[in-house]
C-alpha positions as CSV (number, residue, x, y, z in Angstrom):
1,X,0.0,0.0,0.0
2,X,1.1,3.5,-1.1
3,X,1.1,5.6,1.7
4,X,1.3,10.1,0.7
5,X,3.8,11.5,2.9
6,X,2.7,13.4,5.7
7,X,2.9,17.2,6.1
8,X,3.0,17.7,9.6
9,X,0.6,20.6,9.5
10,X,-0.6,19.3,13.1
11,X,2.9,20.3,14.7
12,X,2.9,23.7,15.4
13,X,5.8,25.0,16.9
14,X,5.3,26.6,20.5
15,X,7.0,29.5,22.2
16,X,9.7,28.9,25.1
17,X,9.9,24.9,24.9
18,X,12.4,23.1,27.3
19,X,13.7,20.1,26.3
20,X,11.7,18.0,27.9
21,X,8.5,20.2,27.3
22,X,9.6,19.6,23.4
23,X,9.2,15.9,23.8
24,X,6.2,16.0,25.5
25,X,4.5,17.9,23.3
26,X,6.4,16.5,20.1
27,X,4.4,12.9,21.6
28,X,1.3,14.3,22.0
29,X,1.1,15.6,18.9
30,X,2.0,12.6,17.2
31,X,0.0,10.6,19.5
32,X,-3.1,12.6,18.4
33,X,-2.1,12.0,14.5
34,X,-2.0,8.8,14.9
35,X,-5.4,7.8,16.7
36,X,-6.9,10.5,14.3
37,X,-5.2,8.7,11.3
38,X,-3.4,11.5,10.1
39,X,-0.9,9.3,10.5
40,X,-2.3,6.3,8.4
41,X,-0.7,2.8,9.7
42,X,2.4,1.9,7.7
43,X,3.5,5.7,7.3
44,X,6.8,6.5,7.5
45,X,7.7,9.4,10.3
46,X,10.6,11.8,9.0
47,X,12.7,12.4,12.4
48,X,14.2,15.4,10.6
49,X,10.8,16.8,9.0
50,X,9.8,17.6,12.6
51,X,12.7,18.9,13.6
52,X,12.9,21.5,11.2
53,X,9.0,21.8,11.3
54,X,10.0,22.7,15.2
55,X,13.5,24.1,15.0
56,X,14.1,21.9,17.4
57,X,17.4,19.2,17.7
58,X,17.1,15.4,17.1
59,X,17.0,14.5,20.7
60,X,13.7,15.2,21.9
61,X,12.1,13.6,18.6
62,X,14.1,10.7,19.0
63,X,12.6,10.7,22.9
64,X,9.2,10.9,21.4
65,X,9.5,8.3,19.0
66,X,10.8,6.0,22.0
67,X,7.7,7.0,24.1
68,X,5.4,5.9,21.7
69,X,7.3,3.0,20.6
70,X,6.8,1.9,24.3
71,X,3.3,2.4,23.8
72,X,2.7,0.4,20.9
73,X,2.1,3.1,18.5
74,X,5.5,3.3,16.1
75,X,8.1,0.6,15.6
76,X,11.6,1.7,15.1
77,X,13.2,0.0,12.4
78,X,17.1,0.1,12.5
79,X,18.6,1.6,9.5
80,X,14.7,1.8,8.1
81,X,13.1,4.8,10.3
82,X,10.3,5.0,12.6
83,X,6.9,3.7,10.8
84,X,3.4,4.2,12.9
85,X,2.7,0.4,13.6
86,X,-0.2,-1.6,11.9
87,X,-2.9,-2.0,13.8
88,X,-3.4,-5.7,15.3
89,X,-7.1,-7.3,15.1
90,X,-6.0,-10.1,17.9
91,X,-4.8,-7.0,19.9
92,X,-7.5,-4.9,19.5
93,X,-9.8,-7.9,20.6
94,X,-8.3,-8.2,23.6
95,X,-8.6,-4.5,24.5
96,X,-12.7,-5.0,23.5
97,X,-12.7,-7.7,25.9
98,X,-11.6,-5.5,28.9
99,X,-14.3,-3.3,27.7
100,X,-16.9,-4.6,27.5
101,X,-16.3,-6.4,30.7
102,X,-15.7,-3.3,32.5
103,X,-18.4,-1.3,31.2
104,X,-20.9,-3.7,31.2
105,X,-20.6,-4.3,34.8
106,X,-20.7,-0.2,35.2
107,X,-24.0,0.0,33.8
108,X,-25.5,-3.2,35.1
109,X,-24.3,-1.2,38.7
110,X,-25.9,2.1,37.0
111,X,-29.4,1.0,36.9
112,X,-29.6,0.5,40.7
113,X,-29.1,4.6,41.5
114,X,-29.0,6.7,37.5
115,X,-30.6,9.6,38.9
116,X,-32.7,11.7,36.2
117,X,-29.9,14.3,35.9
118,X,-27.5,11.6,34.5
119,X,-30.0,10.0,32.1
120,X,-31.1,14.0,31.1
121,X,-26.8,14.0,30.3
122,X,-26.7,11.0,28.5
123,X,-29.3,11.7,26.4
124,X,-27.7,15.5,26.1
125,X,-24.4,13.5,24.9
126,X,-27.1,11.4,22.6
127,X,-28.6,15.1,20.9
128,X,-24.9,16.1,20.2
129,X,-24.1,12.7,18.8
130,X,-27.0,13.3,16.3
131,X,-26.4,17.2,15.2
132,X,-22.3,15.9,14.7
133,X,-23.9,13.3,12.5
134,X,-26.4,15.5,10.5
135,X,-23.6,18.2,10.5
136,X,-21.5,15.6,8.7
137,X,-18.8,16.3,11.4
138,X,-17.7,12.3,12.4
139,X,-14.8,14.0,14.0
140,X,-17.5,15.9,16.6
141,X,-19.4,12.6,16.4
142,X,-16.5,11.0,18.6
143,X,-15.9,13.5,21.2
144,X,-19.5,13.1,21.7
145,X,-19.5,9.3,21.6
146,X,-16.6,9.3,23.6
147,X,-18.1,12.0,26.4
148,X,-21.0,9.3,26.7
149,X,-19.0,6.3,28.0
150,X,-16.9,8.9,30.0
151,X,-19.8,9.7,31.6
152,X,-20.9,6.6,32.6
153,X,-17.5,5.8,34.1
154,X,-17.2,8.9,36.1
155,X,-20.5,8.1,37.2
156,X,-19.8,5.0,39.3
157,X,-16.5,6.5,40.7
158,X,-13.7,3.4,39.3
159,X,-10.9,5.4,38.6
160,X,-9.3,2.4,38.1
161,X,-11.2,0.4,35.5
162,X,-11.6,4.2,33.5
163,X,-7.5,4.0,33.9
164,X,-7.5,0.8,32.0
165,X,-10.3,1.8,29.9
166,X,-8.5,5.2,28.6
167,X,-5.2,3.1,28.3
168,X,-6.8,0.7,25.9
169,X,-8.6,3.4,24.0
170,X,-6.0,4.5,21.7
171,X,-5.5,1.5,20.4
172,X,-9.4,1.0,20.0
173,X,-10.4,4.7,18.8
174,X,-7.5,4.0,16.1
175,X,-9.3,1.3,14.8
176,X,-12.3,2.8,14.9
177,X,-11.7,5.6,13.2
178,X,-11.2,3.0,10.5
179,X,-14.8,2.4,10.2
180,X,-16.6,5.9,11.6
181,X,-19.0,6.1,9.0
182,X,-22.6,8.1,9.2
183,X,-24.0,4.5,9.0
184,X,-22.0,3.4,11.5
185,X,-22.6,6.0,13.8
186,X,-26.1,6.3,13.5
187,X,-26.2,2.3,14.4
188,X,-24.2,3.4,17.6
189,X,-26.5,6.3,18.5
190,X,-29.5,4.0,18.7
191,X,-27.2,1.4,20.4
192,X,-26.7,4.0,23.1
193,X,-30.5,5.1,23.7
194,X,-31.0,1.5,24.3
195,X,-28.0,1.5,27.1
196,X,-29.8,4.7,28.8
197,X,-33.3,3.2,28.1
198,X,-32.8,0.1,30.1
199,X,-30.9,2.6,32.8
200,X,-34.0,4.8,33.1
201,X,-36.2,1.7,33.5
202,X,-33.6,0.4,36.4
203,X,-33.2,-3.4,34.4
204,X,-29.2,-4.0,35.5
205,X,-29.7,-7.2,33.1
206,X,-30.5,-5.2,29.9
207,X,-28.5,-2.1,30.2
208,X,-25.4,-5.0,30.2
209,X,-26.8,-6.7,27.5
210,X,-27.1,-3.8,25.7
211,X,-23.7,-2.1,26.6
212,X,-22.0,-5.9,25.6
213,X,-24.5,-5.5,21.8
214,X,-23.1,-2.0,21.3
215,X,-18.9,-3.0,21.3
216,X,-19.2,-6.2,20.5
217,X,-21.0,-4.8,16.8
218,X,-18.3,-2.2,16.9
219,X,-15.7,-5.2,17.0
220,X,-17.6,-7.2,14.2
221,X,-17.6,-4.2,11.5
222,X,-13.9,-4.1,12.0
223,X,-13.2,-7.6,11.4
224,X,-15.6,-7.1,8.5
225,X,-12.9,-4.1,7.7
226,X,-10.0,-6.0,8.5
227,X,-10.6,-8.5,5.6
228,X,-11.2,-6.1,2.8
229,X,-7.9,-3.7,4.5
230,X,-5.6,-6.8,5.4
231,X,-2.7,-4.2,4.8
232,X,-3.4,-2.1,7.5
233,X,-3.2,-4.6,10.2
234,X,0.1,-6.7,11.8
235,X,-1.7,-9.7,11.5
236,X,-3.2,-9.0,8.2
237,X,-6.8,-9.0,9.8
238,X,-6.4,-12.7,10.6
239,X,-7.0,-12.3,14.0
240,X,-11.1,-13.6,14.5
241,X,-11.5,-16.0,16.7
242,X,-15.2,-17.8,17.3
243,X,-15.4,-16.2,20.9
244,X,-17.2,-12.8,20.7
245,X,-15.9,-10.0,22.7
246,X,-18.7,-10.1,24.9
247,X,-17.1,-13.9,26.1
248,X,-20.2,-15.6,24.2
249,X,-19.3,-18.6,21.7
250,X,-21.6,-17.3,18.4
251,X,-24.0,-19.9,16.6
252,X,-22.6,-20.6,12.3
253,X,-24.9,-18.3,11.7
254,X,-24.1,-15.7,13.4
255,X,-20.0,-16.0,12.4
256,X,-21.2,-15.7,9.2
257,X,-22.5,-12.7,9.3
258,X,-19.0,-11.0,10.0
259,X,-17.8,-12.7,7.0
């Protein structure tokens, strides 16, 4: 796959950096490329472009490059450069799986005390959804979508599990900015009044049932992805297995339909 070099129009240089204020920033901003898909997968990062794009010396890029490689975001290839790593379907399973555990178990807890000023919130975070999507603006579409699972985690007070839930999410809103289509987002929207539906109607059982539909078909359009993209992804989008994210084995049926 033929990847168009990047422009690094994202990296605007700052006044009065320190050093280590230059690699800090230098990673977010490639951090942010990256899950946005400025940076496609495969794309080649030009240590010196950004240094002269910042005025800046190779140091701190090269500090950067090793923070993100330590995240899993760039692999540094000796004698090759730094590429932004392919995304991994197995990978990106596994990250589902935690959650959809974890917030399937914060709204089944939910229903028990979501007091009407959360649900009116949610269904606020539901309205802007739905203007980002009739505005045509898919980037707004995932702040919003984003704001509503935030919310819900907030909610219930578990810093931790919203810790490991933000810590898997780079790798998951890279993917999913794969397939962040109108039709896909339109699917989630409704997917999300259900969540707050069975919330304002206190059923624990259905607001998990509904949380573990909503990522789980979010997991199944990638695969679906995966297979038509196989370049974009470390293990060429051969990662399915025939256990759902949600830990359910699916009927023959039902594995067909990701085909």
């Amino acid at each position: 796959m033929n990847i168009k070099a990047p422009t690094y129009d994202f990296l605007q240089k700052p006044a009065n950096l320190s050093r280590g204020g230059t690699t800090a920033y230098v990673a977010d901003a490639l951090r942010r490329a990256i899950v946005r898909l400025e940076l496609p997968p495969g794309t080649l990062i030009e240590k010196s472009a950004i240094c002269e794009r910042l005025g800046v010396s190779r140091f701190p890029v090269a500090e950067a490059f090793s923070r993100l490689n330590m995240e899993g975001l760039v692999d540094i290839l000796p004698q090759r450069g730094t590429l932004v790593s392919r995304l991994s379907i197995a990978d990106i399973r596994e990250y589902m799986f935690i959650r959809t555990a974890l917030e399937a178990e914060t709204v089944h807890d939910l229903a028990g005390y979501a007091t009407p000023e959360l649900l009116a919130e949610l269904r606020e975070t539901i309205t802007n959804q739905e203007q980002a999507v009739a505005d045509g603006r898919q980037d707004l579409y995932l702040v919003h979508d984003i704001a509503f699972h935030d919310l819900l985690m907030s909610t219930v007070g578990s810093g931790r599990a919203k810790s490991i839930i933000d810590n898997a999410r780079i790798h998951i809103d890279r993917a999913r900015g794969l397939v962040n289509t109108p039709q896909r987002a339109s699917l989630s929207i409704t997917e999300h009044k259900a969540i707050v539906d069975a919330l304002e109607a206190r059923d624990a059982t259905r607001a998990a049932n509904a949380m573990r539909a909503h990522i789980g078909g979010i997991m199944d359009e990638l695969i679906r992805f995966a297979e038509g993209k196989p370049e974009l992804f470390a293990d060429g989008g051969a990662g399915r297995d025939t256990t759902n994210v949600s830990g359910e084995t699916p009927t023959p049926q039902a594995v067909g339909k990701t085909r």
